[in-house]
NUKEGU-895393 format. One record per residue: residue in one letter; x, y, z of N, C-alpha, C in turn. Coordinates in pm, 1 decimal. Atoms other than C-alpha are relative to their C-alpha. Example, Ala and Ser with C-alpha at 12.3 -4.5 7.8 and 13.67 -1.06 7.14 Angstrom:
BEGIN
A_89.0_-119.0_0.0_1230.0_-450.0_780.0_90.0_120.0_0.0
S_-82.0_-119.0_-6.0_1367.0_-106.0_714.0_-77.0_109.0_73.0
END
This chain:
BEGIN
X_94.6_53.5_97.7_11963.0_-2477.4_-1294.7_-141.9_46.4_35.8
X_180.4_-28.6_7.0_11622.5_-2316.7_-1339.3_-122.8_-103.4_-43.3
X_103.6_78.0_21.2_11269.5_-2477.0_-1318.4_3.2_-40.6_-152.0
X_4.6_-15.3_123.7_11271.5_-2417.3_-1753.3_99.8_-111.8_-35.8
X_-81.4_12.0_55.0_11586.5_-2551.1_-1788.8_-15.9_-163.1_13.1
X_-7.4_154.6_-20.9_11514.6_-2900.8_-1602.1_-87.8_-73.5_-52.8
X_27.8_47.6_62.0_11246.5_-2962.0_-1755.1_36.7_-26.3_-140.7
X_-51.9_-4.6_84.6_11387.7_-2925.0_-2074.4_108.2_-162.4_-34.2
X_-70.8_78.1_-28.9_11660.1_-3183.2_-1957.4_-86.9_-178.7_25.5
X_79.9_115.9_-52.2_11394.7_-3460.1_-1844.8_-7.7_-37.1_-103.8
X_90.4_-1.5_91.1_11195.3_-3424.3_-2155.7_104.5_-63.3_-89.3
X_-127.5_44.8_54.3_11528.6_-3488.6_-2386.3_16.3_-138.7_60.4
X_-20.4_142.4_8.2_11605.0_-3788.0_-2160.8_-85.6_-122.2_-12.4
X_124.8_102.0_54.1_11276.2_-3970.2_-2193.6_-25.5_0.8_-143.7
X_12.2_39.7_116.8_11237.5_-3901.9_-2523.9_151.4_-76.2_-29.4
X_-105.9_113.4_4.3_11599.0_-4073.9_-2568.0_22.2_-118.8_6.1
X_-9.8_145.5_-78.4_11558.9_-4339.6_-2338.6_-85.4_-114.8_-79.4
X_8.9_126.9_69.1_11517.7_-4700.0_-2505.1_-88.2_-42.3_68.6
X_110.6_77.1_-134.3_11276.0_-4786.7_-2207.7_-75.6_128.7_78.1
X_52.8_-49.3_-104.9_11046.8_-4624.4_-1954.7_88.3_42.2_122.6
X_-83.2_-53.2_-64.5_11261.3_-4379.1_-1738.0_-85.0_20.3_151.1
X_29.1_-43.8_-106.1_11182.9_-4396.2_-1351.6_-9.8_129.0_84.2
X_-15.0_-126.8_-110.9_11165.7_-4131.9_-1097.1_180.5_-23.7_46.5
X_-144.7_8.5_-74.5_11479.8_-4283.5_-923.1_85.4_47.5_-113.6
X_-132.6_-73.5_150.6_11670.5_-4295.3_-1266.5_54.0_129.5_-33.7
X_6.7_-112.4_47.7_11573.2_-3999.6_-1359.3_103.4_117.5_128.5
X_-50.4_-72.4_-117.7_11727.1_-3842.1_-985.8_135.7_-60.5_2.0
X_-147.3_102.2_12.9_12058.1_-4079.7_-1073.2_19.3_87.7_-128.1
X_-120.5_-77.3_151.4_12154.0_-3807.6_-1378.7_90.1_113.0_48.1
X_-54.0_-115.2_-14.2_12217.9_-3533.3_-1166.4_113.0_-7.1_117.3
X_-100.6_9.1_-134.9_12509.2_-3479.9_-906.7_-31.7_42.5_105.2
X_51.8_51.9_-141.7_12442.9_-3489.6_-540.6_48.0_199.7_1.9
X_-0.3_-128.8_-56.9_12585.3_-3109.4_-523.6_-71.5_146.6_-101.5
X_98.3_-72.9_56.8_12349.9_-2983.1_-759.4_-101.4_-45.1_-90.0
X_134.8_52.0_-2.4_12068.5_-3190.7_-749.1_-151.8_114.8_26.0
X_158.7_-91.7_-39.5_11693.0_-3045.0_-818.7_-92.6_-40.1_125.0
X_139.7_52.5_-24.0_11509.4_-3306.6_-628.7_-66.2_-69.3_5.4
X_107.8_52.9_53.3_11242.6_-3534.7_-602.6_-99.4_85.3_-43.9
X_127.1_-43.2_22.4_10977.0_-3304.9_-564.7_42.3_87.6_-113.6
X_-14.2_-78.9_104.2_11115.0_-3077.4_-841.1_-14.7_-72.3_-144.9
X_14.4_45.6_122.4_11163.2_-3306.8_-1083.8_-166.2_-90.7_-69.3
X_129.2_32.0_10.6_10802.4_-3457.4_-1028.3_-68.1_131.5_-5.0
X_11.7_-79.4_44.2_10715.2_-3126.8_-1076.5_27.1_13.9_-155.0
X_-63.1_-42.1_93.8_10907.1_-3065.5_-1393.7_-74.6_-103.5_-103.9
X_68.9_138.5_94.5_10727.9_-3430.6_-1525.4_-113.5_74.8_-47.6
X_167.4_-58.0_-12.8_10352.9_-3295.9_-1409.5_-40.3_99.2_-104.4
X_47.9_-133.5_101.8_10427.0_-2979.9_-1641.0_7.9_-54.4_-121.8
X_-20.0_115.1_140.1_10534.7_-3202.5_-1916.3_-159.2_-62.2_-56.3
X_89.9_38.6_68.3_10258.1_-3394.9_-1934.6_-138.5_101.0_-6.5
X_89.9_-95.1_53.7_10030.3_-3116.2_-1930.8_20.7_71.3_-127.8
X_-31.7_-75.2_153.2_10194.3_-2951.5_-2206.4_-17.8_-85.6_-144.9
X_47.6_91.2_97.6_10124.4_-3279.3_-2394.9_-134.6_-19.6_3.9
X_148.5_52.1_-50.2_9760.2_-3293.7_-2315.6_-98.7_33.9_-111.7
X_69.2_-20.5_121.2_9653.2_-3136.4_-2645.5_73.1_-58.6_-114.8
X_-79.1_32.3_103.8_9938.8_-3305.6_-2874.6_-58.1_-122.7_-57.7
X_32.3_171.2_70.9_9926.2_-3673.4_-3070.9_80.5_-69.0_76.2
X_-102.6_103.9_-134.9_10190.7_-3807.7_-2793.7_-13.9_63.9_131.5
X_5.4_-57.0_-159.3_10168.1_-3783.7_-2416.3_144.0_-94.0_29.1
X_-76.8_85.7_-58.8_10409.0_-3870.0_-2151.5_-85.2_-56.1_107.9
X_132.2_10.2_-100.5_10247.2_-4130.1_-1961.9_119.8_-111.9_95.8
X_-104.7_43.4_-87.2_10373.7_-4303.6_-1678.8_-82.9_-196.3_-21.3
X_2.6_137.1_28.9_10347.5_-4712.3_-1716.2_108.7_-82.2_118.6
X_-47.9_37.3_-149.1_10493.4_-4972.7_-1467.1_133.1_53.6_11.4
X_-117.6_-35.6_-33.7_10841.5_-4917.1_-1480.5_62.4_118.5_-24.7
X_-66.1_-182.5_7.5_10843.9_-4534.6_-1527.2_-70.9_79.3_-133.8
X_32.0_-68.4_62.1_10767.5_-4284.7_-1774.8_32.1_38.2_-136.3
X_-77.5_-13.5_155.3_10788.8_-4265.7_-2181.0_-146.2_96.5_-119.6
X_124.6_-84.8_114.3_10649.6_-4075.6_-2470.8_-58.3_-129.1_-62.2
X_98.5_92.2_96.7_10391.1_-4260.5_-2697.4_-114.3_46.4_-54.3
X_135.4_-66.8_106.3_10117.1_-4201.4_-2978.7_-123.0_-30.4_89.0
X_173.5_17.1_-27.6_9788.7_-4138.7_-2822.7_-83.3_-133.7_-102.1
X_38.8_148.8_58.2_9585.5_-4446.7_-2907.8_-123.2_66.3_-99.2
X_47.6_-70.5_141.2_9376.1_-4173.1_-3157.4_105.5_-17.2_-89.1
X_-73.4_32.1_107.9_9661.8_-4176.1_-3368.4_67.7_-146.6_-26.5
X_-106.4_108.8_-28.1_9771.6_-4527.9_-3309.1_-19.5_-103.6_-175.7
X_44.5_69.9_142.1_9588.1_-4670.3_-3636.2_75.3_32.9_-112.0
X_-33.9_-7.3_94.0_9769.4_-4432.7_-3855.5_171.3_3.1_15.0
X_-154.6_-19.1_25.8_10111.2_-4450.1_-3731.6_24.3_-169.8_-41.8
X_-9.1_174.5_11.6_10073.8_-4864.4_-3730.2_37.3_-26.0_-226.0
X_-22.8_15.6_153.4_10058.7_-4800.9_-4144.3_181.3_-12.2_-27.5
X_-158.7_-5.3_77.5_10446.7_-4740.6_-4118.5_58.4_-163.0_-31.0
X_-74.1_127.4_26.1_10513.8_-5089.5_-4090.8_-122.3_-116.0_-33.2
X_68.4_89.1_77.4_10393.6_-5400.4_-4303.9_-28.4_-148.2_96.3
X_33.4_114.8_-73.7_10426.5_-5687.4_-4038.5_-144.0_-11.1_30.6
X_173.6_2.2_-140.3_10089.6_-5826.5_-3892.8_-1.6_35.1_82.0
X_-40.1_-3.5_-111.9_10006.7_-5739.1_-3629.0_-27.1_-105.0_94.8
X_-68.3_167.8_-106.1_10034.8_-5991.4_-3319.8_-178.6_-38.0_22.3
X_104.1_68.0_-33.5_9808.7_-6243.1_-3294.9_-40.4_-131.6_105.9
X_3.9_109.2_-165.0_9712.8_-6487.4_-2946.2_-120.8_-82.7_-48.7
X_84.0_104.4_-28.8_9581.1_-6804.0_-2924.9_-150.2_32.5_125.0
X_47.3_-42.4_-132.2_9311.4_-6801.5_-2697.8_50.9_-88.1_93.3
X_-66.6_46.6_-118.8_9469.5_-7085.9_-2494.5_123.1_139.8_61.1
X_-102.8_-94.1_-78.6_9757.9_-6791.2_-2445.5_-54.8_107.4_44.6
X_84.1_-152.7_-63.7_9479.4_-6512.1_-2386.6_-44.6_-56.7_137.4
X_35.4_65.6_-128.5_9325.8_-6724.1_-2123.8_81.9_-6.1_142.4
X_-118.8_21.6_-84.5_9613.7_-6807.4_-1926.8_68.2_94.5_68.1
X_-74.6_-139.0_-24.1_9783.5_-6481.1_-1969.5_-113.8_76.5_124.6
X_88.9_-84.8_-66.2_9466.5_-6312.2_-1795.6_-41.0_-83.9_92.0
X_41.7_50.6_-105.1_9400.9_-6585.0_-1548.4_148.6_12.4_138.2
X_-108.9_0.0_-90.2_9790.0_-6538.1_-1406.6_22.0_146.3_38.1
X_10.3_-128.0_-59.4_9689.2_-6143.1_-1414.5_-63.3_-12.5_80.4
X_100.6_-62.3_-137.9_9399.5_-6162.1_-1211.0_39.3_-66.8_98.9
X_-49.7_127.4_-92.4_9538.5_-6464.9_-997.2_97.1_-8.7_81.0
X_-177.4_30.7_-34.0_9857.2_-6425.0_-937.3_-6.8_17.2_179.0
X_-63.1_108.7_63.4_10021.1_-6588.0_-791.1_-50.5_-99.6_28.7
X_66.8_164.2_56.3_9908.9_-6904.7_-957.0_108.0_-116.6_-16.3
X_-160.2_90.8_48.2_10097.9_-7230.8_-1019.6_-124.2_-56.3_-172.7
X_28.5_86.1_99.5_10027.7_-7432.4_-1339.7_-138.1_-66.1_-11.7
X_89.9_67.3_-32.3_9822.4_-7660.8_-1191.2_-144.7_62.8_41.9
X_125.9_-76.9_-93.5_9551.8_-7381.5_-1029.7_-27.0_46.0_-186.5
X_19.6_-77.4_135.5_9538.1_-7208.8_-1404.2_-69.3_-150.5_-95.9
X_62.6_106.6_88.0_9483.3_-7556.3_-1558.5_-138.6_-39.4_33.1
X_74.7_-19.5_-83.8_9230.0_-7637.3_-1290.9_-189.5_78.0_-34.2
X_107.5_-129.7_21.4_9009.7_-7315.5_-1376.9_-28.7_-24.8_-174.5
X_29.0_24.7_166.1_9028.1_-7391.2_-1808.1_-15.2_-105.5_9.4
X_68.6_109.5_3.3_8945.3_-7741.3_-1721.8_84.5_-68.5_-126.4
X_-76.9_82.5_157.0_9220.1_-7851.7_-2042.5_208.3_45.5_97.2
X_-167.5_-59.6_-59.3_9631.1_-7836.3_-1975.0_58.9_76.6_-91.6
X_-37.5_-135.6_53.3_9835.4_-7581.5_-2024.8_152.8_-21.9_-54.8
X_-118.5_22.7_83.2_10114.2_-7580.1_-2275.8_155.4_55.2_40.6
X_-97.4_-96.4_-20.4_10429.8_-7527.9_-2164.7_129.8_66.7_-63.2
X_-83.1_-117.6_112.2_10574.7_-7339.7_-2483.1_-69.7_128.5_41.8
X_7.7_-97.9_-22.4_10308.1_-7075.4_-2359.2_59.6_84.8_137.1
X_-51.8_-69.2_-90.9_10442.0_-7023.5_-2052.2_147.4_76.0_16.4
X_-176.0_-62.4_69.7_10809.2_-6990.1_-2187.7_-7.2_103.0_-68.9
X_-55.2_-141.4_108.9_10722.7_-6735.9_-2429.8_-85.1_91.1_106.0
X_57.6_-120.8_-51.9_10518.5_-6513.3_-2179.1_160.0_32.8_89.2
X_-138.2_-22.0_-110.9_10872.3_-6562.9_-1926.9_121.0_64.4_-88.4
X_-126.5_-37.0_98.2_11096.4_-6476.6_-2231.2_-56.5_139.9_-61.1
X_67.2_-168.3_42.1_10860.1_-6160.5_-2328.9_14.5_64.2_144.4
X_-29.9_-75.9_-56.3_10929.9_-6055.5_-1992.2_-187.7_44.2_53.2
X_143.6_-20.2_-37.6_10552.8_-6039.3_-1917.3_-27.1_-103.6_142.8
X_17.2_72.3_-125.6_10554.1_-6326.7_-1648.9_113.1_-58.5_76.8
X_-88.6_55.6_-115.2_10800.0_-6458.3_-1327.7_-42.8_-81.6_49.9
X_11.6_108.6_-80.6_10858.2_-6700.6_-1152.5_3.1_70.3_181.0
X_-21.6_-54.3_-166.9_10774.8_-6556.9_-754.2_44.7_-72.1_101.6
X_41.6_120.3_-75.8_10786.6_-6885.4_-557.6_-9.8_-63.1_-23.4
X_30.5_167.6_40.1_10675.0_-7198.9_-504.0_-112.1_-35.6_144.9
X_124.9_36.3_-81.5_10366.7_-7332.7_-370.4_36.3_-91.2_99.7
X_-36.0_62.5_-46.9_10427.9_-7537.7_-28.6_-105.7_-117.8_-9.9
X_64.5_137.7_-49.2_10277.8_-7876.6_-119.1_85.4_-59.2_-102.7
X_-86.5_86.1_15.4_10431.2_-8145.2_-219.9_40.1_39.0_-192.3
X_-30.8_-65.6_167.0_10615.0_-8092.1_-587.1_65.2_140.6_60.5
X_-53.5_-123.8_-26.8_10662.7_-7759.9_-461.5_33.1_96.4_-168.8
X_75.5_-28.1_129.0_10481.4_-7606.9_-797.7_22.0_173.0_-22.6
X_-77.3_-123.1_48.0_10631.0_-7260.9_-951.2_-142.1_95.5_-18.8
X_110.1_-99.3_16.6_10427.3_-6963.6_-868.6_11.4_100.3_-104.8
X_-55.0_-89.9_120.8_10392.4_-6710.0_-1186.8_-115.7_110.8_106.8
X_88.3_-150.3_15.2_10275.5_-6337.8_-1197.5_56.8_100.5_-96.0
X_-63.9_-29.2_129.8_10347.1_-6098.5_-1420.1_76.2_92.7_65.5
X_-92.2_-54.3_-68.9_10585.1_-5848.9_-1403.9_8.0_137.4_-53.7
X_15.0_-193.5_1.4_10648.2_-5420.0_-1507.0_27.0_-23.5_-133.2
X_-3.6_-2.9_138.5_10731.5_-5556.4_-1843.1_-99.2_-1.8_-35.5
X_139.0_21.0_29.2_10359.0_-5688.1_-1856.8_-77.1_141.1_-26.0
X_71.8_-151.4_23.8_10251.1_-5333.4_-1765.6_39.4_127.6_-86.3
X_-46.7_-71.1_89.4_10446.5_-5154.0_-2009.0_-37.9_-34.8_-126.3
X_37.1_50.8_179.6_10344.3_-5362.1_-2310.6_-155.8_22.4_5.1
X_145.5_-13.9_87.1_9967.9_-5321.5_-2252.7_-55.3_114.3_90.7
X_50.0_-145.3_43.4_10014.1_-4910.9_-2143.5_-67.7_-4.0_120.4
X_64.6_-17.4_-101.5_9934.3_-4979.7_-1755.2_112.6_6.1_85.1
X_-89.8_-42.6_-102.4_10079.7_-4806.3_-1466.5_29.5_-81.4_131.8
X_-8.4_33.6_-86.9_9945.9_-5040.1_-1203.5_-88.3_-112.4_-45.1
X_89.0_106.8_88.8_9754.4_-5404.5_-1232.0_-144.7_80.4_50.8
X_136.4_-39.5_-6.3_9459.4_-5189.2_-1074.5_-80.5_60.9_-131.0
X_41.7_-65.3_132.7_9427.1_-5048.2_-1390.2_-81.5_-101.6_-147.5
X_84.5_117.9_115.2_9297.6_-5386.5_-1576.0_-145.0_-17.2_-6.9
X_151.9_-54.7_51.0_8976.0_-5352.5_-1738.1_-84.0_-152.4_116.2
X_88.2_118.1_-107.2_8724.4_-5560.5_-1498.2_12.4_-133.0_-100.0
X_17.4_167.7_46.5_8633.7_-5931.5_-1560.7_-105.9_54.3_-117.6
X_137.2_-29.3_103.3_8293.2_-5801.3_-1739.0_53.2_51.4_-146.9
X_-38.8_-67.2_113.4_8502.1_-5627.3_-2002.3_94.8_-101.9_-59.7
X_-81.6_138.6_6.9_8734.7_-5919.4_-2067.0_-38.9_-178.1_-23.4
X_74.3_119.9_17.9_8460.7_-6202.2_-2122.2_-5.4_-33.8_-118.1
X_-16.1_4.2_137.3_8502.6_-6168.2_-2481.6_112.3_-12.1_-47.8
X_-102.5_-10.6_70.4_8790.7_-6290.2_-2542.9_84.2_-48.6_-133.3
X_-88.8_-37.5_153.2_8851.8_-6283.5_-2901.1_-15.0_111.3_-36.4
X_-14.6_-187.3_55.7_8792.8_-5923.3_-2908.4_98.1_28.6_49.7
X_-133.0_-23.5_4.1_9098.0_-5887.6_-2748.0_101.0_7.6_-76.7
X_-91.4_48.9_141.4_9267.8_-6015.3_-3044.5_17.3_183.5_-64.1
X_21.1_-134.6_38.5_9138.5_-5661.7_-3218.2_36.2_75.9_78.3
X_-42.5_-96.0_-85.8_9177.8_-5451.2_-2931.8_210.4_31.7_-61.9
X_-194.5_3.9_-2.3_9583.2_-5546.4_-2930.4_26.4_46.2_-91.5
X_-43.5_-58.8_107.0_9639.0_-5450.6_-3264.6_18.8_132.0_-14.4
X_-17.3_-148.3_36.8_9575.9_-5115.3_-3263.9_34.4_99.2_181.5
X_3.9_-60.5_-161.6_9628.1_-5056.5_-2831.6_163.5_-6.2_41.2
X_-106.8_-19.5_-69.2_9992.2_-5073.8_-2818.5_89.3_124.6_-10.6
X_-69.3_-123.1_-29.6_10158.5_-4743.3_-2804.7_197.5_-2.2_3.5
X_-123.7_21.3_5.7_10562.9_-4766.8_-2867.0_75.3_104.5_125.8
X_-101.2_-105.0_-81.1_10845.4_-4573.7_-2639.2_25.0_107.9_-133.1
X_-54.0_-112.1_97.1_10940.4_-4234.0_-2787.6_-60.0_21.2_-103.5
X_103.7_-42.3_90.9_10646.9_-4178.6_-2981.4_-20.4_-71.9_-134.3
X_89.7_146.8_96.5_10611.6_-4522.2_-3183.5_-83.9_-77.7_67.6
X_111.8_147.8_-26.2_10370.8_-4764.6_-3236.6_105.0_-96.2_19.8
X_-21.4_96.4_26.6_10490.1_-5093.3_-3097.1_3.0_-69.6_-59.7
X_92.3_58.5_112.9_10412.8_-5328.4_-3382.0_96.6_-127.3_34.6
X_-40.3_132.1_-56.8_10506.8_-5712.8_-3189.7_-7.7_-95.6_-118.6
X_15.6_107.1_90.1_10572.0_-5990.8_-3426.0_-117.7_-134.8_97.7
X_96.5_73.0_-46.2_10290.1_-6286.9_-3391.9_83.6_-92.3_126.8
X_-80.6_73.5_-85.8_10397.1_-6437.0_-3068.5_-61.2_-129.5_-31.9
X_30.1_168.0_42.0_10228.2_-6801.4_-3175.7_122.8_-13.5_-75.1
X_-103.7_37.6_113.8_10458.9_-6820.1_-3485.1_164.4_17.5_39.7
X_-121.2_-31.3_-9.7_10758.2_-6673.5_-3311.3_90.4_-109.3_77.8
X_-7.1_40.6_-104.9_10738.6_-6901.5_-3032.3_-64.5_-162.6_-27.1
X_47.6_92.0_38.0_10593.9_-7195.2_-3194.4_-112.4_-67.0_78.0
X_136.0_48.1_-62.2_10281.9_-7208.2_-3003.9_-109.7_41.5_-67.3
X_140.4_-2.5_117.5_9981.1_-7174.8_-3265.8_-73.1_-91.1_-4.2
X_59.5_96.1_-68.0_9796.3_-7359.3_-3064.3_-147.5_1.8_-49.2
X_118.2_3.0_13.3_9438.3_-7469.9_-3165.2_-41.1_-16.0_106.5
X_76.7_47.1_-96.2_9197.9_-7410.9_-2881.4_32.1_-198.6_54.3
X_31.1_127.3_-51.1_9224.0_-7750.4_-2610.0_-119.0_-35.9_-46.6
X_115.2_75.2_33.6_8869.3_-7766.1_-2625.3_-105.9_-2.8_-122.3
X_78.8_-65.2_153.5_8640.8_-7800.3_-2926.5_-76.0_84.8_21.2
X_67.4_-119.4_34.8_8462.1_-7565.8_-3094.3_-139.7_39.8_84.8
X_116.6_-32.5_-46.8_8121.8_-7593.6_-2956.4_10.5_26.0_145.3
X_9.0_-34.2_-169.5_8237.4_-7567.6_-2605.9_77.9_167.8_22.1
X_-126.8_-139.8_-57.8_8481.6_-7248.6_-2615.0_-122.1_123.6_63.6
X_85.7_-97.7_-101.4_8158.6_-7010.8_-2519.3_33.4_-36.5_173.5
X_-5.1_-8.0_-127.3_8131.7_-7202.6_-2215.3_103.0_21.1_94.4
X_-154.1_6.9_-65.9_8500.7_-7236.7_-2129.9_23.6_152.6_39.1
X_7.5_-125.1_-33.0_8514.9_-6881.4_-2130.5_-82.6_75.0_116.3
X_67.8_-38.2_-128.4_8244.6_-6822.2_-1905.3_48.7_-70.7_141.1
X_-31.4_38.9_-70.2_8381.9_-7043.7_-1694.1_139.1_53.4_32.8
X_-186.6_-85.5_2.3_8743.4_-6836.5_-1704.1_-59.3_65.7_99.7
X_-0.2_-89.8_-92.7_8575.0_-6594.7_-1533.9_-46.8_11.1_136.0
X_57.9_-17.8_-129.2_8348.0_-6705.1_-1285.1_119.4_-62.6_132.0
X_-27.9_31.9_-93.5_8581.0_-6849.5_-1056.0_116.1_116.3_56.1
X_-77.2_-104.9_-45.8_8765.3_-6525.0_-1059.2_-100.4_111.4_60.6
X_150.8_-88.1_-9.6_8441.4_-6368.1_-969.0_40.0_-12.4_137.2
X_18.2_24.0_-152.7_8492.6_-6525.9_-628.9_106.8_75.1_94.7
END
């Protein structure tokens, strides 16, 4: 098997693949007596995604491995194929979600703690059932209180390879622009747009803000500073 030929072979199975194809995976197709490789086939990727570097899809690598997807220039007009809304978050579930990214691992009680209101636990079920958050542990004090963090599903749905890759706190203080961002930032496997049904409605959490209206500026500022520390 020639350099040409394997890539050829990669490229075919990622675009195929239903999910984000690993390195290991990817070294689990071939037989042990005529195997390319690690370093060949990370080779054979590297040329790949260069050869996508001027197209409307790259292959990009995300937590749990490597998939095609629309450059987030084209992401607006492929999103026209389909009529659903697109997904829309409470901010109690934006909050939360981004206090058990930067945090982790958190229990319940530390996340409630920091938003100063309690935390619903339909949102925590639907982030564990999207495959976005785990259970790691358990905090040693008394109760013995369920540590979350998120998990390679998290980093595949919002198009990140590693959590170093999450936009700072400063960029994240606004969070109902997030709302917008998501809509048009998710990138599908195999060169679709994702397009997520509203997780409130799906999940029956369409939660009105805990705290009233006139306070949510501050609540927000307060999300972040104690992650500041």
């Amino acid at each position: 098997m020639n350099d040409n030929e394997l890539k050829k072979i990669i490229e075919a199975v990622i675009y195929a693949a239903d999910e984000p194809m690993s390195l290991n995976r990817l070294m689990s197709l071939f037989p042990e007596e005529n195997h390319p490789g690690r370093d060949a086939i990370k080779a054979a990727i590297s040329e790949l995604q260069q050869e996508a570097a001027e197209r409307s899809v790259e292959l990009k690598e995300v937590g749990s491995g490597y998939r095609y997807q629309v450059r987030q220039d084209y992401a607006e007009w492929v999103s026209k194929l389909w009529e659903e809304r697109p997904a829309r978050y409470s901010r109690a579930s934006l909050e939360t979600l981004a206090l058990i990214a930067y945090r982790q691992p958190v229990t319940r009680a530390e996340i409630e703690e920091v938003r100063g209101v309690s935390v619903s636990s339909q949102i925590i079920k639907a982030f564990i059932e999207r495959d976005w958050v785990k259970i790691v542990g358990h905090r040693d004090v008394p109760g013995r209180p369920a540590l979350y963090a998120t998990t390679k599903g998290f980093l595949d749905y919002f198009n990140l390879k590693s959590l170093e890759e999450l936009p700072s706190l400063a960029e994240i203080r606004d969070i109902d622009s997030i709302n917008e961002k998501l809509e048009l930032s998710m990138p599908g496997e195999n060169a679709e747009l994702a397009v997520e049904e509203d997780v409130a409605e799906s999940t029956d959490i369409n939660l009105e803000d805990e705290a009233p209206a006139e306070e949510e500026k501050a609540e927000v500022d307060k999300l972040a500073e104690p992650m500041n520390g």
